[in-house]
N, C-alpha and C positions, 0 to 999 in steps of 0.2 A: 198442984196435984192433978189437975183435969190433962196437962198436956203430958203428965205421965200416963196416964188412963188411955190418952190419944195414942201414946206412939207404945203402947203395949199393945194394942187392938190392931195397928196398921203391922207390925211385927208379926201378931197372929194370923192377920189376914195375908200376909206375904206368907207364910206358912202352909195356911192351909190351901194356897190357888197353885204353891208348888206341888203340894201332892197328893190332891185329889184328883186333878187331869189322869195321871199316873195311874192312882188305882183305878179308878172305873175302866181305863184303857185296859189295865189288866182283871176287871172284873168281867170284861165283856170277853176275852179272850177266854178266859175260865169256863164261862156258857156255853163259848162255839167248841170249846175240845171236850164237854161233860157232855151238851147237849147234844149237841149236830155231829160229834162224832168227825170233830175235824181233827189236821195234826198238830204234833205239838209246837212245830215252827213257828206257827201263829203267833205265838208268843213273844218273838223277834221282832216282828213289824209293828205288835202291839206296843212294848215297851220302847219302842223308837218315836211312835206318834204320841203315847203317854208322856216322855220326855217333853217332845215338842210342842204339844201342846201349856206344859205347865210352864215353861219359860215364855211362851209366847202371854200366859196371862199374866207370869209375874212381872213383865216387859211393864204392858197393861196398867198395873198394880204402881210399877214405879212412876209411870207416864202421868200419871190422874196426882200423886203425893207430890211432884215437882210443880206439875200444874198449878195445884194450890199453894206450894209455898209462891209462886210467882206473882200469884194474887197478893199474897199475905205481902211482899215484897214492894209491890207499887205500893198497898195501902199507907206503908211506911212512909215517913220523910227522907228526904235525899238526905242530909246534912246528921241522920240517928245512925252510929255506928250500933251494926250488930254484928253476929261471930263472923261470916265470913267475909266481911267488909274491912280489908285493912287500912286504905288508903284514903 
């Protein structure tokens, strides 16, 4: 039951590190065209580094859950077939 718990939390956190970058990148663009009276192109380059940033932390996100299976991985024995060990 706990590694369901686990990989519904890592699901949500891949989640939300996709698109919150996203909005704040378009929150702050919202400020500069309400606030400062900027244009509304802003918003183009906003949602292109919004993009770019939410893949780069879900990269991130993936980088750190492979790392630990790798861990979990060596902890194992050579000779204990798990799922992706066919041979």
């Amino acid at each position: 039951m706990s590694k369901l718990v686990g990989q519904f939390a890592m699901v949500g956190q891949l989640g939300l590190s996709l698109i919150m970058p996203l909005l704040m990148c378009l929150f702050v663009c919202y400020l500069l065209t309400t606030k400062a009276s900027a244009p509304a192109w802003v918003y183009i380059p906003g949602f292109i580094m919004g993009l770019g940033s939410s893949w780069m932390t879900a990269y991130k996100v993936y980088l750190s859950v492979t790392k630990k299976e790798e861990k979990k991985k060596i902890k194992r024995g050579k000779d204990e077939v798990y799922f992706s060990r066919h041979i």
